[in-house]
C-alpha positions, -999 to 999 in steps of 0.1 A, spaced: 0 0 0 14 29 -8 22 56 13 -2 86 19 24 113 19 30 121 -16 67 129 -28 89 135 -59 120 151 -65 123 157 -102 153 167 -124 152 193 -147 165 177 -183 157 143 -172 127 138 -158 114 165 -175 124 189 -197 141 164 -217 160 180 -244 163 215 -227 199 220 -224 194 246 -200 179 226 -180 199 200 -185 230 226 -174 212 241 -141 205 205 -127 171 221 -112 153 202 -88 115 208 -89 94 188 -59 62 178 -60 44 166 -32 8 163 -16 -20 142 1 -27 109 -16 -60 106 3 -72 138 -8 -59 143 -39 -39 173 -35 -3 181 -45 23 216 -44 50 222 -69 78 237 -54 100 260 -79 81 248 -110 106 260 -140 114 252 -174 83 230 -184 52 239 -158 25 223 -182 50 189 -181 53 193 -143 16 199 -138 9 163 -163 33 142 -144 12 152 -110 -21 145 -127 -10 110 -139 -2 98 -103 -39 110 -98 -34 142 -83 -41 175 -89 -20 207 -86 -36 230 -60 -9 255 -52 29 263 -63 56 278 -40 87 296 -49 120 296 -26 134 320 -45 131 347 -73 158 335 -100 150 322 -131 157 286 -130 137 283 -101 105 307 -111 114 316 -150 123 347 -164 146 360 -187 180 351 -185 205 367 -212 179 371 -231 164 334 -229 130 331 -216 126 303 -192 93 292 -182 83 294 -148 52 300 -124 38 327 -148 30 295 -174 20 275 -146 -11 301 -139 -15 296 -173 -22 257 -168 -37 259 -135 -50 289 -113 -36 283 -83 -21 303 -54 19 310 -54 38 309 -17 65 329 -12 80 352 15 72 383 18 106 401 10 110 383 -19 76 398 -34 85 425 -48 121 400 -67 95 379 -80 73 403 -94 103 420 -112 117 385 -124 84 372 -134 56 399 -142 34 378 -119 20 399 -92 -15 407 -75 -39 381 -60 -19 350 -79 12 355 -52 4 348 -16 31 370 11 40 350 38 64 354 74 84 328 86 68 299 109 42 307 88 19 269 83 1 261 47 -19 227 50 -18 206 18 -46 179 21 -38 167 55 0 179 59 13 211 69 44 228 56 59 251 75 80 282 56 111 291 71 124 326 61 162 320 49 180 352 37 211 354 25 214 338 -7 179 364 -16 161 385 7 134 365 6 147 331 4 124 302 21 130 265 35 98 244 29 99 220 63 70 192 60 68 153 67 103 155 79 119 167 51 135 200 42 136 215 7 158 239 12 162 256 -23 195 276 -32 200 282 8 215 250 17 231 220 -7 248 193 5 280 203 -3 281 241 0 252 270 0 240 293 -23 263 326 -35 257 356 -18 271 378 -44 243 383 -62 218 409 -63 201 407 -32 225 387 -14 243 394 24 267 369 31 261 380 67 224 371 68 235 341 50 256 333 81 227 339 103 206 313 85 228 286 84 239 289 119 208 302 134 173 301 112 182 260 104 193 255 138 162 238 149 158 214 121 165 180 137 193 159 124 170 135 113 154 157 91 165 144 53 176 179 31 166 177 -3 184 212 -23 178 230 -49 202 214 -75 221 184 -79 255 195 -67 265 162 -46 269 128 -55 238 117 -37 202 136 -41 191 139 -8 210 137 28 202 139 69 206 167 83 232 151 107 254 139 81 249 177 62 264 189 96 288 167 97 306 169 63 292 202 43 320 230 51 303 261 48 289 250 84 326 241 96 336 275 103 331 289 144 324 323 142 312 348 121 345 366 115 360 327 102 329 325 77 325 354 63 369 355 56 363 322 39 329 328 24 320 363 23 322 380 -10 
C-alpha cells in the first residue's frame, strides 16, 4: 500500500524537460508533493516546463492545488536570462490557477523576475503553516542567498532551495544577497531542524540527491567555520 504522503524530486533535463539544455545545465530540482488521500499536491520551484510538471502530477492522480517559490531566479520561477526566456510560475497560472507561496521580502524579486504579481502571489512570514490535504508545511524565512529566500519544512523533510546544498550554499554575491544574513541562516534560522530531518536542495550538486541533516552537519563546510568573522573571511564575497 502505498504511502499517503506524496513525494517527488524531479530533475530538470531528465525527468522532464528532456532535451532542454538549460535545463539539462542548471541541474534544477522541482518537488512535487501532496496528500494521496485527498488528492492534492504543491509544486515547489516549477521552472522550465510547468504544463510537463503539472501532467506528471495529474498521472499519479493528483491534482495541482498550489505552487511555491523559494526564490526569485529564473531557474527556479522563470524569467529571462541573457535574453532566454525560461518558463516558470507565470506559465504554470496559465495551466492551473492556483495560489503562489513565497515570502514576503521576496515579493517584490518575483514580481520584477516574473511579471506575476497581485492576488496569484500569496506573502508569507516565517513559521508561517500552509496545509496541503492533511499535511502542513511550515515556511522558514532563509536570507542570504535572496532576501526572501524560504525553507519548505514538511513530513520530515526539508527543501531547502538555493540556501543550503549538501556540499556548500548558495552565492551571496548576487543581487540581493548578504553573506552576513546568509551566516545567520545557516547557523541560526536551520538551527532547529533536527538531524534526522533528510535535506533535499535546490540542485544536484552532490553525489547523492538527498541527505540527513546530521550527516549535512557533519561533512558540508560552509557550516565548519566557528564564528562569524572565520565565515564570512572564507565565504564572504
Amino acid at each position: 500500500m502505498k504511502d499517503r504522503f506524496y513525494f517527488r524530486q524531479l530533475l530538470g533535463g531528465r525527468d522532464f524537460a528532456v532535451g532542454d539544455q538549460m535545463a539539462r545545465q542548471m541541474v534544477n530540482f522541482v518537488y512535487a508533493l501532496g496528500d494521496r488521500e485527498t488528492g492534492e499536491a504543491v509544486l515547489i520551484d516549477p521552472a522550465y516546463r510547468p504544463r510537463e510538471l503539472v501532467e506528471l502530477v495529474e498521472l499519479d492522480g493528483l491534482r495541482v492545488t498550489a505552487a511555491f517559490a523559494t526564490h526569485y531566479h529564473f531557474d527556479h520561477v522563470g524569467g529571462n536570462f541573457m535574453g532566454h526566456e525560461v518558463e516558470g510560475i507565470k506559465e504554470l497560472l496559465e495551466v492551473a490557477d492556483v495560489p503562489v507561496h513565497v515570502q514576503a521580502e521576496e515579493l517584490e524579486w518575483i514580481t520584477r523576475a516574473t511579471e506575476v504579481s497581485g492576488d496569484s502571489l500569496v506573502a508569507h512570514r516565517s513559521g508561517d503553516h500552509v496545509k496541503v490535504g492533511d499535511f502542513e508545511i511550515t515556511l522558514i524565512h532563509t536570507p542570504g542567498h535572496t532576501p526572501g529566500s524560504q525553507c519548505l519544512l514538511v513530513n520530515g523533510r526539508l527543501l531547502s532551495g538555493d540556501t543550503l546544498f549538501l556540499e556548500g550554499c548558495g552565492r551571496t554575491d548576487l543581487p540581493g544577497s548578504d553573506p552576513r544574513e546568509m551566516y545567520t541562516t545557516l547557523t541560526q534560522r536551520l538551527a532547529d531542524v533536527s538531524d534526522e530531518t533528510i535535506l533535499f536542495p535546490g540542485h544536484f550538486y552532490s553525489p547523492e540527491p538527498d541527505a540527513p541533516m546530521s550527516q549535512v552537519r557533519k561533512s558540508n563546510y560552509v557550516l565548519a567555520p566557528a564564528t562569524a568573522d572565520q565565515w564570512l573571511a572564507m565565504f564572504g564575497q
